[in-house]
Structure formats: structure tokens, C-alpha cells
N, C-alpha and C positions, 0 to 999 in steps of 0.2 A: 200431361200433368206429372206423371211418373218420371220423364224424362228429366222436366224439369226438377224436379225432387231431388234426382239421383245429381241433376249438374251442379245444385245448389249444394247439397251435401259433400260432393266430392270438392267444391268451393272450400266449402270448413274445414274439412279434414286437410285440406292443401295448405289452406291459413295456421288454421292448429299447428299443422308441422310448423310451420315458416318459424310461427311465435315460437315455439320449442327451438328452434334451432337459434334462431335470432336472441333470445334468450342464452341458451346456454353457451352462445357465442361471446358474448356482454363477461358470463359468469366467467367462462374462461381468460378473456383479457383480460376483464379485472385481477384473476389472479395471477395471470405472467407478469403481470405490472409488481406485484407486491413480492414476488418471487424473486422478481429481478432488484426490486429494491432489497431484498435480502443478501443477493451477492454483494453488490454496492457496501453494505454493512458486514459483512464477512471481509472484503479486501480493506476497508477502514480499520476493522480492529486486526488486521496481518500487521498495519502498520502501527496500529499503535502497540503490538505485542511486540514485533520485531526490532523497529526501527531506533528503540531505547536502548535494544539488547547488545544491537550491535556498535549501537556509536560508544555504548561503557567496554566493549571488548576491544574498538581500537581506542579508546581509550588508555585501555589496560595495556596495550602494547605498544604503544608511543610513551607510556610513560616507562615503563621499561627496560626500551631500549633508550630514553631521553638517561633514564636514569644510570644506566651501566657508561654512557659516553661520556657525561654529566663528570659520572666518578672516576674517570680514566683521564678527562684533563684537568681536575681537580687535582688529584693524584702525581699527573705531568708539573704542573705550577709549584707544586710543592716540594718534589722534587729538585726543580728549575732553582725557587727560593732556598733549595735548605745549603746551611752553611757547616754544619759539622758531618760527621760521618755517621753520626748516631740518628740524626734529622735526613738524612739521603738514605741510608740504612728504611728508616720508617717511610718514607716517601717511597722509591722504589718497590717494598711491600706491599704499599698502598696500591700501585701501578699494576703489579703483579695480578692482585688479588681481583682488580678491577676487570683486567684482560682474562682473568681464569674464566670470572662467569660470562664475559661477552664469548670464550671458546665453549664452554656448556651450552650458551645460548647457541651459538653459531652449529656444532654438533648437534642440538635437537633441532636446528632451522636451518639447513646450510645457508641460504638468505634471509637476511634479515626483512622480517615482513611486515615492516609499516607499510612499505609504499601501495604494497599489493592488496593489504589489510584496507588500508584506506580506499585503494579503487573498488575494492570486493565491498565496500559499505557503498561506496557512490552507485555501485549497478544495482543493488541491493536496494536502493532509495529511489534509484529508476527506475526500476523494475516494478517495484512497488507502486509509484505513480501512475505509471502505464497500467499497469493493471487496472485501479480504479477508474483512470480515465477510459478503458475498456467496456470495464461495464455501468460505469454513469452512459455511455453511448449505446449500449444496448437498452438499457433504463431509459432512457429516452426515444429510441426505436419503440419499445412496444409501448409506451406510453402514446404516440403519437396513435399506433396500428391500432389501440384501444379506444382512444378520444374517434378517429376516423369511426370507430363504430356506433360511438354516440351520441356523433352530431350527424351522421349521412340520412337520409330520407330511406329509407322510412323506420331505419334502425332509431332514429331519434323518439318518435312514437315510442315504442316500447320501452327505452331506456328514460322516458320521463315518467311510462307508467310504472316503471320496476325501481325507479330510486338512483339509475344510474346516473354517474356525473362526471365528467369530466377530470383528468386528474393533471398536476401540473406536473412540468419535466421540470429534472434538475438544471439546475442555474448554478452556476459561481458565484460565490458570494460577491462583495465589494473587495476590492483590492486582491481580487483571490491572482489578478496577472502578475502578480509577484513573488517571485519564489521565496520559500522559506530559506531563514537560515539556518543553517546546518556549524554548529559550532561545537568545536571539540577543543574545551579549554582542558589541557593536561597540568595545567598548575593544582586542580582539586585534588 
């Protein structure tokens, strides 16, 4: 009778843990789940803080350098057009003045740096994507590792007594297989 006592008791105590663990197992994925949807929400607003910032900086610099070239065959045309000396006189000034600040510019950028500007926003936009699509796939790893603990036998028992549920992984939206565009109207 004693022995059985003791087999019974060490029975419960073995259960007790089990639940204990099984439990705070439940408690722990729930929270890598919500953790991980937290980076998910940290790499979205990277890009929404970044990704404005930088398309107005090449912005700023296409329009720029659109604008000093802009005024150098402006400048050329008029030039080209003028028929007195007083009018080539002002035109060649014009050309002058145009080409001083594209050597300003040139001296503080030996190369001019749209093109570079622009690919430095392209990796910067990719970079950005990867990212998110990094941890949306981590966000769905432990979501999965977490559901696994809610539905297996006999983890399911506890996680219907304790309120656990299932939670759903991220999805794409509708039409999310199409890239955004990315437009950079320098006429603004």
C-alpha cells in the first residue's frame, strides 16, 4: 500500500511538472510569436522612416544636377541664338556662371552622383525588403513551432485548458506579387 502511495504520488508530481513545463512552454511560444511580430513592425517602420527620406535626397540631387545642365544648355542656346555682342556678351555669362557651379559641384563631388545616388536608394529599397521578408519568415517559423505545440497530443489538452490558440502566419496580401513603384518625379 505504501508503495503504491509513493508510485501514485511520484505519478503527480511527474504530471505536475509535465503541466508546468508544457505550460510554460505554450507561454514561451506565445511570446516568441509576438516578439517576432514586433521585428516584423520594427523593419516596416525602417521603411517607412527611411525609404521617403531617401527617395527626396535623390530627389534633391537629380534635380540639381538636372538643374545646373538644364542651365548650361540654356545658357549654350542663347548663346547660339544671340545676334549682337551685348546678347553673346550676356549669354556667354550665362554659360560661365552655369559651368562655375557645376565646377563647385564637381570640387565638392568629383563625380557627379546621381547615378550612384540612385543605385544607393535601389540597395537601400532592397535591402529594406529583404529584411522584412527575413523576419516575416522567421514570424512564420515560430508561429508554425508554436501552433505545433497547440495542436500535438497531448500539448493540445492543456493549451485548450489554458486558453491557447492557435495563431495565423503572415500572408501576402492580394496582388502583394507586384512590385511597388518607385517613382521619382523631379519636375516637383
Amino acid at each position: 500500500m505504501k508503495k503504491a502511495l509513493l508510485v501514485i504520488g511520484g505519478i503527480a508530481i511527474l504530471l505536475f511538472l509535465w503541466v508546468i513545463s508544457a505550460y510554460n512552454g505554450l507561454v514561451t511560444g506565445n511570446q516568441r510569436v509576438d516578439q517576432q511580430w514586433a521585428q516584423v513592425e520594427t523593419q516596416y517602420q525602417r521603411r517607412f522612416d527611411l525609404i521617403p527620406n531617401l527617395v527626396e535626397s535623390v530627389k534633391g540631387v537629380l534635380k540639381q544636377e538636372q538643374t545646373i545642365f538644364k542651365d548650361i544648355a540654356d545658357a549654350r542656346s542663347r548663346y547660339a541664338g544671340a545676334n549682337t555682342v551685348d546678347e553673346k556678351s550676356t549669354a556667354a555669362t550665362g554659360v560661365e556662371s552655369a559651368l562655375g557651379r557645376l565646377l563647385v559641384i564637381m570640387e565638392n563631388y568629383p563625380v557627379l552622383k546621381s547615378d550612384t545616388t540612385v543605385v544607393r536608394l535601389m540597395d537601400e529599397l532592397a535591402g529594406t525588403e529583404n529584411r522584412i521578408a527575413v523576419e516575416r519568415k522567421r514570424f512564420n517559423d515560430l508561429v508554425s513551432e508554436y501552433n505545433l505545440l497547440v495542436i500535438r497530443f497531448p500539448g493540445s489538452i492543456l493549451a485548450n485548458i489554458f486558453g491557447f490558440k492557435q495563431r495565423q502566419f503572415f500572408q501576402a496580401q492580394e496582388g502583394a506579387q507586384t512590385a511597388p513603384a518607385v517613382k521619382l518625379d523631379i519636375t516637383n
